[in-house]
FIDO-506229 format. One line per 8 residues: number of its first residue (from 1); their letters; for each residue x, y, z of C-alpha. Coordinates in nm, 2 decimals. Layout:
N
NUM	A	X,Y,Z | ...
REM end
This chain:
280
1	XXXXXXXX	2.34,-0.98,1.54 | 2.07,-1.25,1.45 | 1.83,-1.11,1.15 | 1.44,-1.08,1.21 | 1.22,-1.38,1.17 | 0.97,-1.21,0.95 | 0.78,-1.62,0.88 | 0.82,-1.93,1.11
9	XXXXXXXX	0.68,-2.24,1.07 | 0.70,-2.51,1.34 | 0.64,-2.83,1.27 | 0.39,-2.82,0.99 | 0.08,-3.03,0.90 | -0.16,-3.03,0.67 | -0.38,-3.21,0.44 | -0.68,-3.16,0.20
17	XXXXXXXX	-0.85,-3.50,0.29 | -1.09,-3.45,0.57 | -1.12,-3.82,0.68 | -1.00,-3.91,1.06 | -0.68,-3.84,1.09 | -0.47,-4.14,1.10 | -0.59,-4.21,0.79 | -0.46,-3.85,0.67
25	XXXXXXXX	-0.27,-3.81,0.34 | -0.03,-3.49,0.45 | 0.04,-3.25,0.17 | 0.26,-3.06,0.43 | 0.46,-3.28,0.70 | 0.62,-3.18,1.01 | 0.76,-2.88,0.84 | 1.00,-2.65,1.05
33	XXXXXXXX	1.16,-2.37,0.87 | 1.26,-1.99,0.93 | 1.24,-1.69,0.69 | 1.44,-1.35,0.79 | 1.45,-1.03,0.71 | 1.62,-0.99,0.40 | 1.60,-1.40,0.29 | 1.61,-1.49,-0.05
41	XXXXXXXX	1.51,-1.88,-0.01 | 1.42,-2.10,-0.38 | 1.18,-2.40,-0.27 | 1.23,-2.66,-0.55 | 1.01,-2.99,-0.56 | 0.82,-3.18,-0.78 | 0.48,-3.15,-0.85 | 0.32,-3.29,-0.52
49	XXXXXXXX	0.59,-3.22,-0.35 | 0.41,-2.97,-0.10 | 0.58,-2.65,-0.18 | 0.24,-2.48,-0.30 | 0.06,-2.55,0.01 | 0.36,-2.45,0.16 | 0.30,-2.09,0.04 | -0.02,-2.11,0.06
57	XXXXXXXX	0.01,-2.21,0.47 | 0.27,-1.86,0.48 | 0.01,-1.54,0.45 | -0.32,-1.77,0.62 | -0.48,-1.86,0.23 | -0.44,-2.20,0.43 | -0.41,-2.28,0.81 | -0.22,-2.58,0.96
65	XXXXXXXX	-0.40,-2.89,1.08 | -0.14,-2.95,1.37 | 0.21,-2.72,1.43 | 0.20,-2.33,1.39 | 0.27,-2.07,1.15 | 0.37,-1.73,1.28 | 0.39,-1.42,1.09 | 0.59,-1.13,1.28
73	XXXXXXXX	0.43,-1.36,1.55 | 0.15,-1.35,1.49 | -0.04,-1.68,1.47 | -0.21,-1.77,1.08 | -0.47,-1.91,1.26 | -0.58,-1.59,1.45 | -0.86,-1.46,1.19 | -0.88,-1.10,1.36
81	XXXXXXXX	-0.51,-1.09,1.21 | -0.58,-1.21,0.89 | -0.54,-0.84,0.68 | -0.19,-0.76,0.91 | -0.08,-1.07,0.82 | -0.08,-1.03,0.47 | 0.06,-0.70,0.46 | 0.37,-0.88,0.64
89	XXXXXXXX	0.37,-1.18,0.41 | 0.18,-1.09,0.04 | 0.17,-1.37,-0.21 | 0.14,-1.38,-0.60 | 0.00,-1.68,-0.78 | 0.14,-1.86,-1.08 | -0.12,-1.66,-1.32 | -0.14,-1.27,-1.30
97	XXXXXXXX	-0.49,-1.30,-1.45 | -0.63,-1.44,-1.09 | -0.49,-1.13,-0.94 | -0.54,-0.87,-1.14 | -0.90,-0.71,-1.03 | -0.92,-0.39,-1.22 | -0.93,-0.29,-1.56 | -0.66,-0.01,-1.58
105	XXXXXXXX	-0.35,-0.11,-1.43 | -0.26,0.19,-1.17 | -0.65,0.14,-1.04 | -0.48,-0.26,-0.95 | -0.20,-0.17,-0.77 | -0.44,0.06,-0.55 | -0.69,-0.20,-0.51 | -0.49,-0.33,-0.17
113	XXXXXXXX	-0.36,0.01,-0.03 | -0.78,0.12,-0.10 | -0.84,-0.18,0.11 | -0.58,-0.05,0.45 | -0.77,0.25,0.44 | -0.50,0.47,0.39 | -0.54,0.85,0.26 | -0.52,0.93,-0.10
121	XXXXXXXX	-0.20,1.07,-0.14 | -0.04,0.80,0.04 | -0.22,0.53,-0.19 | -0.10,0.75,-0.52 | 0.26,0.78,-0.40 | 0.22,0.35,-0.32 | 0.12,0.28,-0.64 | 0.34,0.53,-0.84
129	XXXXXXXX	0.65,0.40,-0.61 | 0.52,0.00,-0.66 | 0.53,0.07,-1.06 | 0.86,0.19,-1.06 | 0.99,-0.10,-0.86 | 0.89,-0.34,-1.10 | 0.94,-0.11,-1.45 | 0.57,-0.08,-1.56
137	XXXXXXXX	0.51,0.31,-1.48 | 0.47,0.42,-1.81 | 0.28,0.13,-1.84 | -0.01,0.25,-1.55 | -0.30,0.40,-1.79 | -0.29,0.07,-2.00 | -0.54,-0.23,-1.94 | -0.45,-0.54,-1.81
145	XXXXXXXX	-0.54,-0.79,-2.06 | -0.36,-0.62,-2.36 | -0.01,-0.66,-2.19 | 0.24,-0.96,-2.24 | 0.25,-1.26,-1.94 | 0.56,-1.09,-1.79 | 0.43,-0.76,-1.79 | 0.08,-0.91,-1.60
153	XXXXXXXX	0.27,-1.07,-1.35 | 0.49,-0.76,-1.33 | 0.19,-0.60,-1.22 | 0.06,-0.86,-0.98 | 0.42,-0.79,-0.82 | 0.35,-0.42,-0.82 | 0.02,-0.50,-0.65 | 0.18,-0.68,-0.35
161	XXXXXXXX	0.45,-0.44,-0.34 | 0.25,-0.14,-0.30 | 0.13,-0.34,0.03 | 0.48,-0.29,0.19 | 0.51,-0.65,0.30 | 0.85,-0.72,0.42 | 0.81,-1.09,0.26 | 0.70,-1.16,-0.06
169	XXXXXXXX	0.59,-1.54,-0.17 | 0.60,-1.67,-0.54 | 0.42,-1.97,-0.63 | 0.60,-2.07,-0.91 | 0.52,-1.72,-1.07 | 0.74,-1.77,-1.43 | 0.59,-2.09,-1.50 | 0.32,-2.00,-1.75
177	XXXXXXXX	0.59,-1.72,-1.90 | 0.82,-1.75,-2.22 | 1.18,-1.69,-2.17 | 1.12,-1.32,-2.22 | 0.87,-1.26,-1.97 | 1.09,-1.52,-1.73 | 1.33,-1.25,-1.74 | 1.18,-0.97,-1.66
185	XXXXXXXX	0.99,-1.08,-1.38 | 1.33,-1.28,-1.24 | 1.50,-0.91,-1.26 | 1.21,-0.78,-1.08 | 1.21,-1.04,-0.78 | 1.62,-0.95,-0.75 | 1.55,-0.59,-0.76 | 1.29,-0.65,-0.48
193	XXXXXXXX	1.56,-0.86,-0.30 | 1.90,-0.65,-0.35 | 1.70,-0.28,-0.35 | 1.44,-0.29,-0.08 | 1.57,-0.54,0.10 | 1.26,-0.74,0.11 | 1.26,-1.13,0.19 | 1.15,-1.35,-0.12
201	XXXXXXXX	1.07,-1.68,-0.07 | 1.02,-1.82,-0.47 | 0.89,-2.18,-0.53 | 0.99,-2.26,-0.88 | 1.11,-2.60,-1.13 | 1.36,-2.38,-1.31 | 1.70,-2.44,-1.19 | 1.82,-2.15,-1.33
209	XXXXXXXX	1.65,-1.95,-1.13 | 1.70,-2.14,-0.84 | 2.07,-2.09,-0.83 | 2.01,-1.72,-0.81 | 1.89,-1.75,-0.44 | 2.11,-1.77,-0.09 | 1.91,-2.07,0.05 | 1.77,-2.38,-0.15
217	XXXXXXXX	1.49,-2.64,-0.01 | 1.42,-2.93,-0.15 | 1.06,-3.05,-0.09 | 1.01,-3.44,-0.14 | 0.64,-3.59,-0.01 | 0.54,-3.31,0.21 | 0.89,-3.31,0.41 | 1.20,-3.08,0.34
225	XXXXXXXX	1.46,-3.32,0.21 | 1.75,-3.11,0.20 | 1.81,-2.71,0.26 | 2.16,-2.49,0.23 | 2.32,-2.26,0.01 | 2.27,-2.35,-0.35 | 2.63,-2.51,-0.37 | 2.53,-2.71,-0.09
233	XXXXXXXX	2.21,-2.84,-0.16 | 2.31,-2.94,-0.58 | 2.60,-3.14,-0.43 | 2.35,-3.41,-0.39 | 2.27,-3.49,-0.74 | 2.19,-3.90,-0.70 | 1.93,-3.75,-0.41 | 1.74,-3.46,-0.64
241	XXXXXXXX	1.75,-3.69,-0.97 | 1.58,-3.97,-0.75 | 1.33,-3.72,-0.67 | 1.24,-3.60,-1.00 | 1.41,-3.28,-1.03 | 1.73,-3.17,-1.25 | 2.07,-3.02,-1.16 | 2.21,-2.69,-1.35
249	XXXXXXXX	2.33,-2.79,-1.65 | 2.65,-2.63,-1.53 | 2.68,-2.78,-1.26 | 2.67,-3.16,-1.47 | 2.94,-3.02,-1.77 | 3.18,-2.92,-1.46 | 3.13,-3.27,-1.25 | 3.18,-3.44,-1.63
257	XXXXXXXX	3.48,-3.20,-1.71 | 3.62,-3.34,-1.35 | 3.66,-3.00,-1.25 | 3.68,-2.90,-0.87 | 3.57,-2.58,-0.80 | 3.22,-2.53,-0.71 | 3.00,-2.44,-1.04 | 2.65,-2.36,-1.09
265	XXXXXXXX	2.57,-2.08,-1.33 | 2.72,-2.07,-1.73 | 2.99,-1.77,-1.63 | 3.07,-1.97,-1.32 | 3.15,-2.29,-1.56 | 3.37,-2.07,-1.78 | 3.60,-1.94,-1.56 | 3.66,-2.30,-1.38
273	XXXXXXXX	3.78,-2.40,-1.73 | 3.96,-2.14,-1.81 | 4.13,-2.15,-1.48 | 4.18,-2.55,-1.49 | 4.32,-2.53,-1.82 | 4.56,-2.22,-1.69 | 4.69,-2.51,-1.42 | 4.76,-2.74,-1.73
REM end
């Protein structure tokens, strides 16, 4: 049985420059690509690549200039939809601090569940479940600005999370975080993923963290390039080194090591030369 198509985009276009069109510089180009219930999809590129505006184009922050995106269905462009799509599809930004609205943390989790209307209790048991999700209950009395990076974005999670969206988009959300903070909010996003079953699509550089998905695309000048499993897609290494990006540094010490099996992640590496030197 097929999964739910929670986002669908068909045939993509947009731009910033608002000259005629032929003369159009498209940020986003005749992008066609599915998210189901339950995805966990990594969108690499380099900077420029389009992935931002193509999160931005996912929840109606941006509508297409030609082609159709469809959340549930529904069409971005119809405004009167604009609040149900973003409970479907919520989105967190690369810094918490343009997210977070209130100055005690449980009162910023609320701030979207106060927004759908819904009945106090319900908002309280939103929040309190939201904070758990991502760790930071004990943390929901505290203000904002005196947490660490991971534990802001942590509650910008919480904040999209108490919205009940079945997709979740992250605009390179670990970029501005040290390693620490990279951590707990890549833990979070997998918890999100593996525990409520929740689609995640995450736009990120770190390769690392892109091996960690089921599905890779590769963005290159607006278009997808290339789009698989992670074994798949990091076959290519000529094609995502000519386009700026890196390969896991596993997956290079295996290919150098002349090893067959397929390797992305540290552990991964181990055991294919433990097991190759087993065969010697």
């Amino acid at each position: 049985m097929d999964k739910e198509v929670i986002l669908q985009f068909k045939d993509v276009y947009f731009t910033y420059d608002e000259d005629e069109v032929q003369e159009k510089s498209w940020a986003v180009s005749g992008v066609s690509l599915d998210v189901h219930k339950g995805d966990y999809i990594a969108v690499l590129g380099h900077n420029g690549s389009g992935k931002s505006t193509l999160a931005k184009l996912s929840n109606a922050i941006l509508i297409p200039d030609k082609g159709e995106v469809l959340v549930k269905g529904i069409k971005t462009t119809d405004e009167d939809k604009t609040m149900e799509i973003r409970q479907h599809v919520g989105m967190v930004f690369q810094n918490p601090d343009n997210q977070i609205v209130a100055t005690v943390v449980e009162e910023d989790v609320a701030f979207g569940p106060e927004n759908l209307g819904l009945a106090p209790e319900k908002i309280r048991k939103r929040v309190d479940d939201a904070l758990h999700a991502v760790g930071m209950y004990e943390f929901r009395d505290k203000e904002p600005h005196k947490l660490s990076g991971g534990q802001k974005q942590r509650v910008a999670i919480a904040g999209i999370i108490a919205m009940q969206p079945e997709c979740i988009v992250l605009d390179e959300s670990t970029a501005m975080l040290d390693p620490k903070g990279r951590k707990e909010v890549m833990r979070t996003i997998k918890s999100l993923h593996d525990d409520l079953g929740m689609a995640v699509v995450f736009i990120t550089h770190n390769m690392d963290e892109a091996v960690q998905a089921d599905k890779v695309v590769v963005m290159e000048k607006g278009k997808i390039l290339l789009q698989g499993t992670p074994n798949e897609v990091f076959k290519n290494v000529d094609e995502i080194r000519r386009v700026g990006l890196d390969v896991p540094q596993s997956k290079l010490l295996a290919m150098k090591l002349g090893l067959k099996e397929d390797v992305l992640t540290p552990i991964e590496c181990a055991d294919a030369i433990i097991n190759d030197w087993k065969k010697k």
